[in-house]
Gaussian input, Z-matrix of N, CA and C with variables (Angstrom, degrees):
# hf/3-21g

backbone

0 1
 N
 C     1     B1
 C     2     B2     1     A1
 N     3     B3     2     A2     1     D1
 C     4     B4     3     A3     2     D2
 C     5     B5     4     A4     3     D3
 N     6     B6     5     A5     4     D4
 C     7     B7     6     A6     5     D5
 C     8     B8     7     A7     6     D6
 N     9     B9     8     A8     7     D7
 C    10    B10     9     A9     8     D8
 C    11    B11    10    A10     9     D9
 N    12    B12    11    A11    10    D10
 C    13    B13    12    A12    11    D11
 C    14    B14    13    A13    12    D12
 N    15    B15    14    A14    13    D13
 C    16    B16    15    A15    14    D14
 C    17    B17    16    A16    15    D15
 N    18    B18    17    A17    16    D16
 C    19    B19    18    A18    17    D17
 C    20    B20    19    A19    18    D18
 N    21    B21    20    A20    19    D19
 C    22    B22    21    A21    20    D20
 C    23    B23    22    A22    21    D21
 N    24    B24    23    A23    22    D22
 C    25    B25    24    A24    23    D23
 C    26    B26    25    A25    24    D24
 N    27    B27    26    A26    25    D25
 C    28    B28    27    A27    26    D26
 C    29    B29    28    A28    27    D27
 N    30    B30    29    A29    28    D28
 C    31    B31    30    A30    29    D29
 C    32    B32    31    A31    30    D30
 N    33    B33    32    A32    31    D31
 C    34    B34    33    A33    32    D32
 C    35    B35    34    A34    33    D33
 N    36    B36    35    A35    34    D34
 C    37    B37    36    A36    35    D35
 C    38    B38    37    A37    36    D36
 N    39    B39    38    A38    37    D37
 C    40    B40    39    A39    38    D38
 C    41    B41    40    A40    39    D39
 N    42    B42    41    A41    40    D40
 C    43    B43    42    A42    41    D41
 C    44    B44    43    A43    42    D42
 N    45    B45    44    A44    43    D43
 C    46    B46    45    A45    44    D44
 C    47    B47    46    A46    45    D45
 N    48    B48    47    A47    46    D46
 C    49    B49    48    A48    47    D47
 C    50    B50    49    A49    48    D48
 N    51    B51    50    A50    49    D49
 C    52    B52    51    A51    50    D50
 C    53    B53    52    A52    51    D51
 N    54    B54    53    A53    52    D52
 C    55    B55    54    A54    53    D53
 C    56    B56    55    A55    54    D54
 N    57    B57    56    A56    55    D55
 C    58    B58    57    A57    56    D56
 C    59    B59    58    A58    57    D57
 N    60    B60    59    A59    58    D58
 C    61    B61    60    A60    59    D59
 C    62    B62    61    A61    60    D60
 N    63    B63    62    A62    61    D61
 C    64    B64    63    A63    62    D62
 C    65    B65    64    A64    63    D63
 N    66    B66    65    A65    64    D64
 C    67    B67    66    A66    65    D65
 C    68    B68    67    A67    66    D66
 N    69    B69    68    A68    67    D67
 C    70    B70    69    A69    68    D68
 C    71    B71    70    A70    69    D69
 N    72    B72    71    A71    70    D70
 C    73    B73    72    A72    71    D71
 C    74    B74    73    A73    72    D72
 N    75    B75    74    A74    73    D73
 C    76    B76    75    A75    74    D74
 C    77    B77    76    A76    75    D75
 N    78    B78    77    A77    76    D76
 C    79    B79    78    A78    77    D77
 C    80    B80    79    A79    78    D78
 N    81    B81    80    A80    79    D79
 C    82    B82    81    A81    80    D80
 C    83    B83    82    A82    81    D81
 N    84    B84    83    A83    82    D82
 C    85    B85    84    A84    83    D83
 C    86    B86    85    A85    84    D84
 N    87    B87    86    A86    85    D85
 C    88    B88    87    A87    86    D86
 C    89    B89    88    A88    87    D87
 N    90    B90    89    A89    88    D88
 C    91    B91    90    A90    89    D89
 C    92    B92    91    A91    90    D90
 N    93    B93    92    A92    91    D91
 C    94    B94    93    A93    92    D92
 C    95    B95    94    A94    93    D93
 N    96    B96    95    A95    94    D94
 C    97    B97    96    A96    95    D95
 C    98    B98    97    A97    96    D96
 N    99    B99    98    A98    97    D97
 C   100   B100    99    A99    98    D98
 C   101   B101   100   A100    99    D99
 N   102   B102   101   A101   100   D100
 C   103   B103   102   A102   101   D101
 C   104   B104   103   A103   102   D102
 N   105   B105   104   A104   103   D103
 C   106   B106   105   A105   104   D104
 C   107   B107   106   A106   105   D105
 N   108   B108   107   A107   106   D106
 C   109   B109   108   A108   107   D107
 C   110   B110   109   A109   108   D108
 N   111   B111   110   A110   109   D109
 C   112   B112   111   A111   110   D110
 C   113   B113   112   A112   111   D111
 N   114   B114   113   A113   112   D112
 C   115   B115   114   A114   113   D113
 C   116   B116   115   A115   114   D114
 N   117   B117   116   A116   115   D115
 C   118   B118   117   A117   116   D116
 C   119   B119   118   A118   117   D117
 N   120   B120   119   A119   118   D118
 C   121   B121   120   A120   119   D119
 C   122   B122   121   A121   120   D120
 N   123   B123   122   A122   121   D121
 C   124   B124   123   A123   122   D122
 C   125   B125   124   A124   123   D123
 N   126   B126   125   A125   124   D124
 C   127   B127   126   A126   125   D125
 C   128   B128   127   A127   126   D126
 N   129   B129   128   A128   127   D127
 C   130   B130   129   A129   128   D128
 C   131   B131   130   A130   129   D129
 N   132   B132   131   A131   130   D130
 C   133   B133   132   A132   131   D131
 C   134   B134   133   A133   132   D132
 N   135   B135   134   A134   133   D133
 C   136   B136   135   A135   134   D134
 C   137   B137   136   A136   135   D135
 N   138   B138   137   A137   136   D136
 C   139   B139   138   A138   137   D137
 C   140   B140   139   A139   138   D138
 N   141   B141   140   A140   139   D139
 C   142   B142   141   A141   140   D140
 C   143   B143   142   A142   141   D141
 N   144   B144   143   A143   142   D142
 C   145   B145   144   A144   143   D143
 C   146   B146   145   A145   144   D144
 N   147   B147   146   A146   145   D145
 C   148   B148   147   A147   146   D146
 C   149   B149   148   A148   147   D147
 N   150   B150   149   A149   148   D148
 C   151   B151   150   A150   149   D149
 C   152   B152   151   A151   150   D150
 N   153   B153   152   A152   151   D151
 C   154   B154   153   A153   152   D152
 C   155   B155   154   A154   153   D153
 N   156   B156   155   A155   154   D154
 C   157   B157   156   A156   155   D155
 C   158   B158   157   A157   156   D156
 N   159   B159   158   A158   157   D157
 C   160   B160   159   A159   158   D158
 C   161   B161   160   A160   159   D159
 N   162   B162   161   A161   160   D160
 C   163   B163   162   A162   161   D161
 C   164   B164   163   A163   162   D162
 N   165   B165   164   A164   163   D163
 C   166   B166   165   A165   164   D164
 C   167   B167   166   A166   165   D165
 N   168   B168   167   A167   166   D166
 C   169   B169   168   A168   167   D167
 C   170   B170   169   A169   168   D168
 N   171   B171   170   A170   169   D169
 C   172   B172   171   A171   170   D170
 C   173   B173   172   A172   171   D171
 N   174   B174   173   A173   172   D172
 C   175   B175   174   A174   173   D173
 C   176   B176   175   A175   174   D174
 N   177   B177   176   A176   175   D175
 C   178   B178   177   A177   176   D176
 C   179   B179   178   A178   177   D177
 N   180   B180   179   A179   178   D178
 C   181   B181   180   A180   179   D179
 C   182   B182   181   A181   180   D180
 N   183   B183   182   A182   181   D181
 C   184   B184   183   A183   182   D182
 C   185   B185   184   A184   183   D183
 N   186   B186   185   A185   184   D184
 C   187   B187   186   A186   185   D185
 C   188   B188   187   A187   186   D186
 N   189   B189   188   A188   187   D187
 C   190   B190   189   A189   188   D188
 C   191   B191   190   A190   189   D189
 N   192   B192   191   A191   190   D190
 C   193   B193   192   A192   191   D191
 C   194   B194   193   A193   192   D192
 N   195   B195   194   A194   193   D193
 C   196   B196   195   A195   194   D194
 C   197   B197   196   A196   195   D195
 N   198   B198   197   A197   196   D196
 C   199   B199   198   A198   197   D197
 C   200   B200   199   A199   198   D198
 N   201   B201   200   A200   199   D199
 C   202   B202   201   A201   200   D200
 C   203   B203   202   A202   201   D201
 N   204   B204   203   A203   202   D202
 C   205   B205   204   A204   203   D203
 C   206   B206   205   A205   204   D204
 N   207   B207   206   A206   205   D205
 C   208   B208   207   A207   206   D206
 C   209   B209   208   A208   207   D207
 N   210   B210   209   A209   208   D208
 C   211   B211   210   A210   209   D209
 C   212   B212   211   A211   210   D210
 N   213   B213   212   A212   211   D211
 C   214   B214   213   A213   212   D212
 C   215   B215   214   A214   213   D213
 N   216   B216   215   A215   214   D214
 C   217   B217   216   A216   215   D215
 C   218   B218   217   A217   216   D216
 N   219   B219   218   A218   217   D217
 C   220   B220   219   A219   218   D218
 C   221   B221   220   A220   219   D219
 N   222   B222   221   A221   220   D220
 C   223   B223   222   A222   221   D221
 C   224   B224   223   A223   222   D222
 N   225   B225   224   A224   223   D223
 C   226   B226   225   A225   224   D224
 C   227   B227   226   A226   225   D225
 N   228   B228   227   A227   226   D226
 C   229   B229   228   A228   227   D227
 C   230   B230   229   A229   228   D228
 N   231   B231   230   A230   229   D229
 C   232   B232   231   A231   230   D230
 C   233   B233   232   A232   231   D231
 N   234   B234   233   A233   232   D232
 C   235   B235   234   A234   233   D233
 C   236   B236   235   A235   234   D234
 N   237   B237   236   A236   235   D235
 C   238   B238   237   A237   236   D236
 C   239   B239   238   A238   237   D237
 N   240   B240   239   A239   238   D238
 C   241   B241   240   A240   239   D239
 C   242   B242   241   A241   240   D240
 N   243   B243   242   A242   241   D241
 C   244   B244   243   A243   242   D242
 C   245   B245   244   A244   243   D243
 N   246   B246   245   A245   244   D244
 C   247   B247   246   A246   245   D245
 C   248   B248   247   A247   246   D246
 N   249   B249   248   A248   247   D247
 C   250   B250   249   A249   248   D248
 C   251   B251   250   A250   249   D249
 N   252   B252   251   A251   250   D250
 C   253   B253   252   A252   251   D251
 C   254   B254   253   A253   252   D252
 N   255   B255   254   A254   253   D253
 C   256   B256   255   A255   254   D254
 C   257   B257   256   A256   255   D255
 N   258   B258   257   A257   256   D256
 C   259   B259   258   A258   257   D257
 C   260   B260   259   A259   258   D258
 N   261   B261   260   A260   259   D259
 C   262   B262   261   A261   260   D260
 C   263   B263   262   A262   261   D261
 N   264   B264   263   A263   262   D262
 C   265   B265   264   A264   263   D263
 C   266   B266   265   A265   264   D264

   B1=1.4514
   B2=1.5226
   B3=1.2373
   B4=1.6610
   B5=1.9462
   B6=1.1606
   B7=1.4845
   B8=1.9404
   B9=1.1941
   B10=1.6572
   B11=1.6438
   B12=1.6207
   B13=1.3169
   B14=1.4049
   B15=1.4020
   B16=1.4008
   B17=1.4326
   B18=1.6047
   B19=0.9528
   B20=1.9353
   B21=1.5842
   B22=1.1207
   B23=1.7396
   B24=0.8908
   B25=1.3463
   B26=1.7483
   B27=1.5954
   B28=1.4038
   B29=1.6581
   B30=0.9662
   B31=1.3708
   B32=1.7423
   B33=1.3457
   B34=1.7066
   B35=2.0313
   B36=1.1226
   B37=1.5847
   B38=2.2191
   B39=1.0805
   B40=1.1915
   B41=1.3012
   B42=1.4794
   B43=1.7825
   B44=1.3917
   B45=1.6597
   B46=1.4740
   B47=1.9076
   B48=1.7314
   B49=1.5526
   B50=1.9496
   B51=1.5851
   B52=2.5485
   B53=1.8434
   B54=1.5378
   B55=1.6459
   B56=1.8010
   B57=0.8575
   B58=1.6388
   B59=1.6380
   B60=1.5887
   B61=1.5265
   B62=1.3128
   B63=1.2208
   B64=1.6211
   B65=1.4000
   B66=1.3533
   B67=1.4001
   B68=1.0921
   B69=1.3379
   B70=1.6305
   B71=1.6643
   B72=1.5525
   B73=1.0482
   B74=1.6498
   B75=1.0802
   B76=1.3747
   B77=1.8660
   B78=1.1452
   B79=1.3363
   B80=1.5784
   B81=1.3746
   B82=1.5595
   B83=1.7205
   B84=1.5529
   B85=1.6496
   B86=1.8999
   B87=1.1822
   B88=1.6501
   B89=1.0267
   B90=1.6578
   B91=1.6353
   B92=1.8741
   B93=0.7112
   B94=1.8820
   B95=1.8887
   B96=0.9806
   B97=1.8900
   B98=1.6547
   B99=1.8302
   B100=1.7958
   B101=1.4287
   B102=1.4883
   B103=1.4506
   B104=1.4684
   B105=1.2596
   B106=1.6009
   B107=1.4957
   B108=1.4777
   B109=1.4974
   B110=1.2107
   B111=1.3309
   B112=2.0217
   B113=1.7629
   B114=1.1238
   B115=1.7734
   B116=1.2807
   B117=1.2353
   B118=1.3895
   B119=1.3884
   B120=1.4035
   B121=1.7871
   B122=1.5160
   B123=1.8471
   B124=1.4543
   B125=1.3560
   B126=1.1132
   B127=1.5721
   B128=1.4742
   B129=1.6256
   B130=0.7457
   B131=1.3046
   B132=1.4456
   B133=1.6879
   B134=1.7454
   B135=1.1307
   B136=1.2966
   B137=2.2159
   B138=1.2385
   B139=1.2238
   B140=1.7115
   B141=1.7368
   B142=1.1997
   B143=1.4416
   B144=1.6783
   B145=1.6551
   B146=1.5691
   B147=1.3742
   B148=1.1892
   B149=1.6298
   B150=1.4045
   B151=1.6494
   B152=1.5053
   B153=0.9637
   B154=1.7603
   B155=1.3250
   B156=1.1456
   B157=1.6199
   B158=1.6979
   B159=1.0950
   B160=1.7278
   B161=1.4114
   B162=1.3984
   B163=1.3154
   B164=1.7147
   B165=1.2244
   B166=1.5316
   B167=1.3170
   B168=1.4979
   B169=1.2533
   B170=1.4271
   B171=1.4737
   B172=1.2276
   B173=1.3553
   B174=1.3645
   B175=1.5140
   B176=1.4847
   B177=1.4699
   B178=1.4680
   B179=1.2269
   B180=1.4879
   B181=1.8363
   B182=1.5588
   B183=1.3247
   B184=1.5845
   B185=1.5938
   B186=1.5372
   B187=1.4198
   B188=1.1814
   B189=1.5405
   B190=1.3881
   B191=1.5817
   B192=1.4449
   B193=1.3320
   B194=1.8258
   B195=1.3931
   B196=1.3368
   B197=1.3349
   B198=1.5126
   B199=1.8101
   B200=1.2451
   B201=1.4993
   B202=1.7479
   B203=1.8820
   B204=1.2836
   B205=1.5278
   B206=1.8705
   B207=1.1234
   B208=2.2818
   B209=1.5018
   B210=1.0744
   B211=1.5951
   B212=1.5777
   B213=1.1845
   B214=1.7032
   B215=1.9412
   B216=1.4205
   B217=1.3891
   B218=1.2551
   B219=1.1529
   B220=1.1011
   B221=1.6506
   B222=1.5435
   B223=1.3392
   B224=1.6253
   B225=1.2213
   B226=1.3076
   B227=1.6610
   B228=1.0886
   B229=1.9652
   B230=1.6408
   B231=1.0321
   B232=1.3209
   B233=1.2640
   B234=1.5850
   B235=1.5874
   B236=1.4486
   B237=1.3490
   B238=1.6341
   B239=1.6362
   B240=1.1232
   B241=1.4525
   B242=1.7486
   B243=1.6680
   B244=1.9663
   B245=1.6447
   B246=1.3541
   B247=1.3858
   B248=1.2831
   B249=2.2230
   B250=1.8743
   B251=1.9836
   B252=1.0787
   B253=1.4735
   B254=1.4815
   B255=1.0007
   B256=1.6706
   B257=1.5943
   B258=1.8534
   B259=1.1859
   B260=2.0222
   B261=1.5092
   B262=1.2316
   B263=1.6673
   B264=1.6299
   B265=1.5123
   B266=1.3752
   A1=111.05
   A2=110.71
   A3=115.06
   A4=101.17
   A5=98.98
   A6=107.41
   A7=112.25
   A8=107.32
   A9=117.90
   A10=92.91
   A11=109.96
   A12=94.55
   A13=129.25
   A14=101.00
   A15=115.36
   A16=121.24
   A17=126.56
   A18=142.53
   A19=119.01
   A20=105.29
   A21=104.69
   A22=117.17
   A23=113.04
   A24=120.00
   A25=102.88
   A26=93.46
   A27=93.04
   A28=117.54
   A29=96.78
   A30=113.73
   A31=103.93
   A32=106.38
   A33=134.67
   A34=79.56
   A35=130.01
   A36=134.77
   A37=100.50
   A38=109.23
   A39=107.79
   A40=137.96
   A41=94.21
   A42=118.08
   A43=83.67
   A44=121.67
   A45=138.71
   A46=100.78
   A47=106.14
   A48=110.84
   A49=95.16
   A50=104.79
   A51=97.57
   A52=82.64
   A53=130.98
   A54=114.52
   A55=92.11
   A56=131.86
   A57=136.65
   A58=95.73
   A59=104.83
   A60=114.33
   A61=111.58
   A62=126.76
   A63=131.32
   A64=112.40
   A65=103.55
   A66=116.99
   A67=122.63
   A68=106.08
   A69=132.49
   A70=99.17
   A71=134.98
   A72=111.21
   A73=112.99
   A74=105.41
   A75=107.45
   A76=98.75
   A77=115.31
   A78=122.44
   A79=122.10
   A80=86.23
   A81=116.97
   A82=122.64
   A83=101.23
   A84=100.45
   A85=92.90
   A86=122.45
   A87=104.23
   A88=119.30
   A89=121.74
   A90=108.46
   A91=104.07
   A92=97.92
   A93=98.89
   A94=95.93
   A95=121.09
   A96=83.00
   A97=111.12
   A98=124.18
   A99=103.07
   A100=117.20
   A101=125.60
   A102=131.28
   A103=111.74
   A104=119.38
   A105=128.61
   A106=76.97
   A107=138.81
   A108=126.48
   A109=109.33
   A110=106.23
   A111=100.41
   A112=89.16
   A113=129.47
   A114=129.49
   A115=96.66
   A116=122.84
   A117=128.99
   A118=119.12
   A119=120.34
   A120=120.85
   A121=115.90
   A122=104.22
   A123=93.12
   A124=129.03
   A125=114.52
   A126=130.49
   A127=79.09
   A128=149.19
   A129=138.68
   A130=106.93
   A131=141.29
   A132=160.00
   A133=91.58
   A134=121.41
   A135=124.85
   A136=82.28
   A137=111.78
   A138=129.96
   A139=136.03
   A140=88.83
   A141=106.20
   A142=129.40
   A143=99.63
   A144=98.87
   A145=129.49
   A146=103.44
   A147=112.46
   A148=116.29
   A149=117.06
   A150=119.20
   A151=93.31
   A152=93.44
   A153=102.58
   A154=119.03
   A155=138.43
   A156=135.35
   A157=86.60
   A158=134.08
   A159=140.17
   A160=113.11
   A161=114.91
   A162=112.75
   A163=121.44
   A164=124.23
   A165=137.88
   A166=112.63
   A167=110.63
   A168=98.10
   A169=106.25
   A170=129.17
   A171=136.32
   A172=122.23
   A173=119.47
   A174=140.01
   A175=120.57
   A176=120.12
   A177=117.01
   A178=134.49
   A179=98.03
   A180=110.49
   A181=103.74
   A182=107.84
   A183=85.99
   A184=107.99
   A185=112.67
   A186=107.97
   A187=129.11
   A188=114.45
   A189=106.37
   A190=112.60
   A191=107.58
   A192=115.44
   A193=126.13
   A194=97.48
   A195=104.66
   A196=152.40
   A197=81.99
   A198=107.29
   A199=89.52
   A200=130.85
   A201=127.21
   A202=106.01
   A203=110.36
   A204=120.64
   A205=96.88
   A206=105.36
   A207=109.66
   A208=89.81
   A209=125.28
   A210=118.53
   A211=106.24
   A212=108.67
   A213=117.40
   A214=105.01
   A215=103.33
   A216=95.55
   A217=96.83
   A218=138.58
   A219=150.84
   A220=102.86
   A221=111.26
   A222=145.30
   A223=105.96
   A224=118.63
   A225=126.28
   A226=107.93
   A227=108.80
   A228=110.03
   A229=85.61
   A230=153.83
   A231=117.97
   A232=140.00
   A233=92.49
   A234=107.19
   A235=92.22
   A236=125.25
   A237=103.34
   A238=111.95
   A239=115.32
   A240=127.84
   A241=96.80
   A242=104.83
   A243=110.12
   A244=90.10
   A245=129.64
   A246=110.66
   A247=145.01
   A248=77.78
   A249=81.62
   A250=90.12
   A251=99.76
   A252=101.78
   A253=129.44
   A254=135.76
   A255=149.41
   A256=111.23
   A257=103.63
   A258=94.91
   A259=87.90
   A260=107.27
   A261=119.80
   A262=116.92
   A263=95.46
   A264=82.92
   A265=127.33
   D1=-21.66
   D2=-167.06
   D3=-83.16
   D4=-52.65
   D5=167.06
   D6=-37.72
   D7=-45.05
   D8=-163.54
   D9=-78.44
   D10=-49.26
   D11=177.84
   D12=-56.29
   D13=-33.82
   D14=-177.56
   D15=-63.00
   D16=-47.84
   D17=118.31
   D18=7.79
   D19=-66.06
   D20=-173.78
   D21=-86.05
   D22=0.72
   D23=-172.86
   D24=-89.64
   D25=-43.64
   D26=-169.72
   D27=-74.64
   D28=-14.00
   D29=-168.13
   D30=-76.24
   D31=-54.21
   D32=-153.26
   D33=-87.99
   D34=-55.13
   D35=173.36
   D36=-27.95
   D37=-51.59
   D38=-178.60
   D39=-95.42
   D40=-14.75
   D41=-178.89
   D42=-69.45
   D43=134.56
   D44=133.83
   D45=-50.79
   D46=140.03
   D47=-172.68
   D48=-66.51
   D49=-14.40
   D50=-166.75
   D51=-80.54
   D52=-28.14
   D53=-169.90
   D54=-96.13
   D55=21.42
   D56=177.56
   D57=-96.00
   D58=-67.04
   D59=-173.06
   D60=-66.85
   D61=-39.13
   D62=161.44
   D63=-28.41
   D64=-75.12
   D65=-170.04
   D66=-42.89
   D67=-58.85
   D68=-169.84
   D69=-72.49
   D70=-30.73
   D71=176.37
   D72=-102.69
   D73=24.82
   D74=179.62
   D75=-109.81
   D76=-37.76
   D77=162.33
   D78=-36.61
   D79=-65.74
   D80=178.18
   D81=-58.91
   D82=-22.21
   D83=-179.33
   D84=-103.82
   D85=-23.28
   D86=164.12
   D87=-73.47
   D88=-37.73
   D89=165.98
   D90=-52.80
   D91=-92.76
   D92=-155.57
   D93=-41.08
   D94=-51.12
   D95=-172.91
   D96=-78.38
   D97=-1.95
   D98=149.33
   D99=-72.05
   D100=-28.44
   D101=150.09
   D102=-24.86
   D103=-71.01
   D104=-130.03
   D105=-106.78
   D106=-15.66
   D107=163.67
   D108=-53.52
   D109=-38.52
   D110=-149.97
   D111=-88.79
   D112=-16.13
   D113=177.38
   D114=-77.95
   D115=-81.94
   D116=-175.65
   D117=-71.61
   D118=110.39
   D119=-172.24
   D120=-76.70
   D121=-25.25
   D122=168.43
   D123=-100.59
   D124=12.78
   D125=162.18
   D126=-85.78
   D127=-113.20
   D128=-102.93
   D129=-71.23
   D130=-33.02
   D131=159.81
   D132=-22.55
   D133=-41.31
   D134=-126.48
   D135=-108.86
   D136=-51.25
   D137=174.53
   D138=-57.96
   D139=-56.68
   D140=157.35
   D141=-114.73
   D142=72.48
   D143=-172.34
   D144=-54.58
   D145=-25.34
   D146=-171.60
   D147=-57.10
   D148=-19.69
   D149=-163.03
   D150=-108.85
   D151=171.29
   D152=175.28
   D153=-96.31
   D154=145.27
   D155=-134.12
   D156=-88.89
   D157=-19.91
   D158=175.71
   D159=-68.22
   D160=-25.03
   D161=-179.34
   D162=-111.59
   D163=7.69
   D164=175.18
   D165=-60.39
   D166=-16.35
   D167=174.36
   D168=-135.22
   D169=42.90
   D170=-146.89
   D171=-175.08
   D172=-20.10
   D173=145.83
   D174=-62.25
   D175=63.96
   D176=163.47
   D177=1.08
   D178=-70.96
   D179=-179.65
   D180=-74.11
   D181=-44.39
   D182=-171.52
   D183=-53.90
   D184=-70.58
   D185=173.68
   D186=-18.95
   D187=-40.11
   D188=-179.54
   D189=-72.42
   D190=-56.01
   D191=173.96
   D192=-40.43
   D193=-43.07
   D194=173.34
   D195=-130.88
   D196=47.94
   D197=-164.12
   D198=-160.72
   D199=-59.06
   D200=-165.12
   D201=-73.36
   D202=-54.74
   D203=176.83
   D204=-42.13
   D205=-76.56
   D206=-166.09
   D207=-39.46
   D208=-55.88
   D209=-152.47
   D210=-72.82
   D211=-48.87
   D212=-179.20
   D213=-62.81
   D214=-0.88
   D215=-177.99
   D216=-132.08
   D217=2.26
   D218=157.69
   D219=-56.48
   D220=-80.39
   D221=161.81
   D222=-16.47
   D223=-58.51
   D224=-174.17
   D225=-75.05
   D226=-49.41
   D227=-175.34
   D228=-74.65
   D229=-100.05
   D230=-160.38
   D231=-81.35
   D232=54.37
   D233=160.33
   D234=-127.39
   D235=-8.47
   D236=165.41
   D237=-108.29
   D238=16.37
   D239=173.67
   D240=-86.04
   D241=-48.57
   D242=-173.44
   D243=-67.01
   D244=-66.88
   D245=174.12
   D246=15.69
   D247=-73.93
   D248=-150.99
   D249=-105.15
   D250=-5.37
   D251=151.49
   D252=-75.40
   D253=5.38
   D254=-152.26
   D255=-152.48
   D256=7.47
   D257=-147.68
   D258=-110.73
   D259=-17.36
   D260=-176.09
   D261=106.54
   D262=-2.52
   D263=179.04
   D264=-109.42

């Protein structure tokens, strides 16, 4: 954990706070609409054209690739955003 913090400090030390909010909400709007693909089939038809509207919720890898990856990195940038905010600096 000390490594990750460390990690996050250095990272967040150079980020300007307008490429902080960028990031994080650009993160944040691919997680929730690959989210809100796999709920809603005609949002997702519409999103992820490439698959066939039978498999959005039934394609393993894709799901993983493009629904499990945004969120798990989602998850992580604002947990090193609470960090290096919590951290005093």
């Amino acid at each position: 954990m000390e490594k990750f913090k460390a990690f996050t400090l250095e990272v967040f030390e150079v980020m300007p706070i307008y490429a902080q909010i960028f990031v994080g909400a650009i993160i944040f709007a691919f997680a929730a609409a690959s989210v809100y693909s796999r709920i809603n089939l005609n949002f997702g038809a519409k999103t992820f054209s490439g698959i066939p509207r039978e498999q959005l919720r039934t394609n393993v890898g894709h799901i993983l690739v493009y629904t499990g990856i945004p969120v798990v990195l989602a998850i992580a940038f604002f947990t090193m955003v609470a960090i290096y905010y919590t951290s005093g600096k």
